[in-house]
N, C-alpha and C positions, 0 to 999 in steps of 0.2 A: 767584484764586477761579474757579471752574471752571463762570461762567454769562455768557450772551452779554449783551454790553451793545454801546451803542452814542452816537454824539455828533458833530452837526454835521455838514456833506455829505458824502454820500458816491453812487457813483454805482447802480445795480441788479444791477450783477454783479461778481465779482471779475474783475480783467488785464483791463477792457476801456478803451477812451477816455473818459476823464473830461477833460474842456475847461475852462478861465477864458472870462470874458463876454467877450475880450478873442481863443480861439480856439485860446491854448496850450494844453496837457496838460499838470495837475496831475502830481506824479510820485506814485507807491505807491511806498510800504516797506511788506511783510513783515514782521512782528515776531513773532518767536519762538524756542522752545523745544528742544533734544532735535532738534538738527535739523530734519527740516521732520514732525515725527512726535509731538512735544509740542505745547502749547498754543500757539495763535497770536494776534494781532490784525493788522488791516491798517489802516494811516495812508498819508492823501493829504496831501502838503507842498504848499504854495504855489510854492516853490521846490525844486531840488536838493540834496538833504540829504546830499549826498555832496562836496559842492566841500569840500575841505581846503587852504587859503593857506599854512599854516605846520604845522610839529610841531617843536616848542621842548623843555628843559626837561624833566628826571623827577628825581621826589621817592623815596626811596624809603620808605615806612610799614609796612612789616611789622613786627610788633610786635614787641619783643625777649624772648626767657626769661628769667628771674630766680629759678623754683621750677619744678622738673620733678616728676614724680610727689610732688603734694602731699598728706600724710596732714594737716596739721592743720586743723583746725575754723579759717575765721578770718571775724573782723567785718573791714566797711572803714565807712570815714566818706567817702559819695559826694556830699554835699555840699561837701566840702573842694575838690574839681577846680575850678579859676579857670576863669574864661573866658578863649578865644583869642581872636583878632584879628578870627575869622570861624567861620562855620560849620564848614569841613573841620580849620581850625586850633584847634579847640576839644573835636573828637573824640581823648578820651584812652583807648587799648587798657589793661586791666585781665585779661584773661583768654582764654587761647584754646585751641586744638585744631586738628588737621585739616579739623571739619566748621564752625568758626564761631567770629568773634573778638567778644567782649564791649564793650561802650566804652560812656563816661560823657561826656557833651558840655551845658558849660553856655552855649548861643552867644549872642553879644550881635545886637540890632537893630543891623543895617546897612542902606543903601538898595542896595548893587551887590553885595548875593551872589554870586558864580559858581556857573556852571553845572557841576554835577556827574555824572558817570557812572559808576558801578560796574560794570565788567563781571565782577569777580570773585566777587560774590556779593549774592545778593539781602538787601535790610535790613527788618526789623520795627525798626520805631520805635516806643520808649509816652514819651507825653509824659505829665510827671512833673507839670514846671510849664509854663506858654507858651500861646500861639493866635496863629494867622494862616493864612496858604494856602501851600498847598506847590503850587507852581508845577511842570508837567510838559508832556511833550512829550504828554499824553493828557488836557490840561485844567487844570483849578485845584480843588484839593482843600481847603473849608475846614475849620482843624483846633482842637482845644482839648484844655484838661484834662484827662489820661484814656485819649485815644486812641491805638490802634496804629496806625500809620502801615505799612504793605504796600507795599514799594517793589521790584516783581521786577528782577532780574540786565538791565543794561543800560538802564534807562530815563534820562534825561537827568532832572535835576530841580534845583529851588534853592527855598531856606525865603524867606518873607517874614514875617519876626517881629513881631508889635505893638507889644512891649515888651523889655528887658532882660532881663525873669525868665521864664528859660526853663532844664528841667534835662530833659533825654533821657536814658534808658534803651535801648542798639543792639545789636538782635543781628544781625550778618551772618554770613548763611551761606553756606557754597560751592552748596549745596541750597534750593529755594522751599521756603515754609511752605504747609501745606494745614489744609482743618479735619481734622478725625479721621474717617477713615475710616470707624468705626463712628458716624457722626453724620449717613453721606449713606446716600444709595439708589444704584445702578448708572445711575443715572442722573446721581449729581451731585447731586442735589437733597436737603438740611437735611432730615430726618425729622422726626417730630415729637418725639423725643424729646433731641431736641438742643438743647442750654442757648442756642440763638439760631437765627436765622432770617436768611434773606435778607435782610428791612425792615429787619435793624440794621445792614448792610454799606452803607456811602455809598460812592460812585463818582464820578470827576470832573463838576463840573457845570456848567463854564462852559467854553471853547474861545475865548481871546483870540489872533487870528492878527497874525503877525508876517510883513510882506511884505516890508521893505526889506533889504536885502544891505549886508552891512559888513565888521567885522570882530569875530569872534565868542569868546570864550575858553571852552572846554570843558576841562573838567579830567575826565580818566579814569583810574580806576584799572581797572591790569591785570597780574596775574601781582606784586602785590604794591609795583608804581610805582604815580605818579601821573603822567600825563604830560598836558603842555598842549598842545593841538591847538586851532589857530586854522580856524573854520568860516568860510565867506563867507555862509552862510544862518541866521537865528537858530536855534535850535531850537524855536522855538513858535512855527513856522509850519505847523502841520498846521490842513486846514480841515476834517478830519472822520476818525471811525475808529470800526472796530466787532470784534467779536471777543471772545474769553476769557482775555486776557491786558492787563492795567493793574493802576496803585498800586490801594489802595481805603484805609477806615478804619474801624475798628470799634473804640468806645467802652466801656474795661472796665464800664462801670455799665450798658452792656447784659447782660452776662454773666448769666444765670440761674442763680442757686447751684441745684446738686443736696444733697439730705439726706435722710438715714434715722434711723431708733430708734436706730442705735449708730454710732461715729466713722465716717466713708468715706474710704475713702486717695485720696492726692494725684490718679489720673486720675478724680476726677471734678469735677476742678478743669480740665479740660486744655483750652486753647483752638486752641491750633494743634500739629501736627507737621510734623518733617520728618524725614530721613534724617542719625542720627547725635541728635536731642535732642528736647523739645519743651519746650514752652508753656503755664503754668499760671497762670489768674487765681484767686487767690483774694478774694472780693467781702463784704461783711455780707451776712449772710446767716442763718438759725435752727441753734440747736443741734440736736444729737440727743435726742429724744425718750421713750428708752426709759426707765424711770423707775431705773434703775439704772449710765444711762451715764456715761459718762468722756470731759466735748468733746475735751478735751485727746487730742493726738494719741500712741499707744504708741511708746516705743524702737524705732529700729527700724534697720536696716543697710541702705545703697542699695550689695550687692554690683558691682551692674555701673553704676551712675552716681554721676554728681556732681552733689551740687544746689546750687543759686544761689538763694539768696532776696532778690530787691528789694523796701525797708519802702516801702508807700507811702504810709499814713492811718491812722488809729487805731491801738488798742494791739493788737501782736500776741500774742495770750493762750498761745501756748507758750513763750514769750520776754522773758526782763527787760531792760530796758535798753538796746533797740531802739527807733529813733526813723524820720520817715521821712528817704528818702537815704538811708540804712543799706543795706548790704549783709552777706548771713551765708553761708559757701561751707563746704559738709560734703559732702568728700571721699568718694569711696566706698569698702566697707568697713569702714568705722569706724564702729563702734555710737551715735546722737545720737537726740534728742528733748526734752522738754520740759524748760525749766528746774527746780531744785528749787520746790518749793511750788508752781508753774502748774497741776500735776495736781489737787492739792485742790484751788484757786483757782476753778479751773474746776467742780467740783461745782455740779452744780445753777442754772449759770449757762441763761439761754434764748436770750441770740444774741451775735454779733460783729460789729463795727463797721469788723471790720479790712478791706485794703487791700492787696495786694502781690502783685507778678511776680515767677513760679519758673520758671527755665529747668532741665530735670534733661539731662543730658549723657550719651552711654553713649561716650565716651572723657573720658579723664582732664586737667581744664582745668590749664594751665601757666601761673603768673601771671607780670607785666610786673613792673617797678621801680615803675611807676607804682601798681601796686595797694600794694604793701607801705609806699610811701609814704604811705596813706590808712591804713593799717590800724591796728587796735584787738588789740597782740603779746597782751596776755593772753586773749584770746576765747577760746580752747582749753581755759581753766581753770575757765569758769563752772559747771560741770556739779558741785563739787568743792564739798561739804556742809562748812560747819565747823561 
């Protein structure tokens, strides 16, 4: 998110001597983007965030093909995905591309999470079901039902779950998500025309420092491993940082539906973009108005994308037999839309209830074994009047 924030000591200028009551110098890290030419923030460690004891051990997770150029329409049943052992071990690839891999993750309560880093691409997390604090080298972010979780490329982070019942929805990208473009001003700043506002973006809001030196396990993934690297300094030992660059989280029942007299197409659903897809909430929200319209959404062909619909509450009124955990993937080019009878159905209905995250893609998603294992083979056929 591209607005200055800040948390815990820090000193009045940047690269100068910052001291402990004690006389040493705190160390800075630099965090950032695009080189030194993107978005940045600066963090002061307690200690050296650079000591490495050990590099052990890679896993490799890159996701495997199973359907290359997919034309058909298909449902999955994403409630079906078990839980792993752990957080990382519980993230299952479903769907990818070049610019971003899909994954369903239903992780159980642990007390010793490890500490994770992605360097290969930054993750929007929506939590489906769960709450607790996600734990970062930029603070303690508390989370619930609902939320996207904004976790940029490289931050150190681990879940601390309340309970068991927890289902994640992950998109990572090799590209940050932003808001839309036409939602800010040249300066960055939420217009007023934009289905939210800054007040609804929470940012880390607690800094619990970590000063003792041990032995530390960070699991990073890069170039498609995972690899463990043993720290001799925790990574939540920062005593303070400020800058344009951290997780944050925004709450889809923040989202403010847009609506007009007659149907509006999907970008005015659209929460985030990046380079290669974006990000659509659809919220309850009021029908169309006009005294002759049609809620129900027209046929229609997504020539240059793919679209991903995640169910997540109520009934979705262009679709039968859709539940939430559900997933429904229409390929692009292929002509789709409402089920039979949803179009009457919807006549003269006044609002929706419904609930769910649309990823549209402008290259063509390749599914895992993993998805087709979940899937619903006749979903292609719904469309098909007897």
């Amino acid at each position: 998110m591209p607005f200055y924030q800040q948390l815990g000591d820090i000193p009045n200028k940047r690269h100068v001597q910052f001291r402990k009551k004690d006389g040493s110098l705190y160390r800075e890290q630099v965090f950032g983007t695009a080189g030194f030419i993107g978005i940045t923030s600066i963090l002061y460690h307690y200690n050296n965030p650079t000591m490495v004891k050990d590099v052990q051990g890679s896993v490799d997770v890159r996701p495997k093909m199973a359907v290359e150029c997919n034309l058909h329409s298909r449902k999955l049943e994403g409630f079906n995905v078990t839980p792993g052992k752990d957080y990382l071990d519980s993230r299952v690839p479903i769907m990818f591309n070049s610019d971003l891999t899909i994954e369903l993750a239903s992780p159980p309560k642990i007390e010793d999470e490890v500490f994770y880093k992605n360097s290969d691409q930054a993750e929007t997390i929506f939590v489906h079901h769960g709450s607790g604090v996600l734990e970062t080298m930029f603070g303690n972010l508390v989370f619930g039902k609902g939320d996207y979780l904004v976790i940029p490329k490289g931050i150190i982070y681990r879940f601390k779950f309340n309970s068991d019942d927890n289902r994640l929805f992950i998109v990572a990208s090799t590209a940050p998500v932003f808001t839309p473009k036409r939602y800010r001003n040249n300066f960055g700043q939420l217009l007023e025309h934009s289905p939210y506002c800054e007040r609804d973006f929470r940012t880390p809001s607690e800094l619990v420092v970590h000063e003792a030196l041990g032995d530390y396990l960070v699991k990073i993934k890069k170039n498609g491993l995972i690899h463990d690297y043993i720290y001799a300094a925790h990574p939540f030992d920062v005593v303070g940082w400020d800058g344009f660059l951290f997780p944050y989280a925004f709450n889809i029942k923040d989202f403010e539906p847009i609506t007009g007299r007659i149907h509006l197409p999907p970008p005015t659903h659209q929460t985030f973009e990046a380079a290669g897809f974006v990000i659509c909430s659809f919220v309850p929200r009021l029908y169309d108005y006009h005294p002759d319209s049609i809620p129900a959404p027209y046929n229609h062909s997504n020539i240059d994308s793919d679209e991903l619909l995640y169910y997540v509450d109520g009934d979705f009124m262009s679709r039968v037999g859709v539940k939430p955990g559900q997933l429904t993937l229409h390929p692009a080019g292929i002509v789709h839309g409402p089920h039979p009878g949803t179009i009457e159905q919807s006549i003269g209905k006044k609002e929706t209830p419904e609930t769910a995250v649309m990823v549209d893609t402008f290259k063509p998603l390749h599914l895992t074994q993993q998805a087709l294992d979940l899937e619903d083979p006749d979903y292609y056929k719904s469309w098909v009047t007897k």
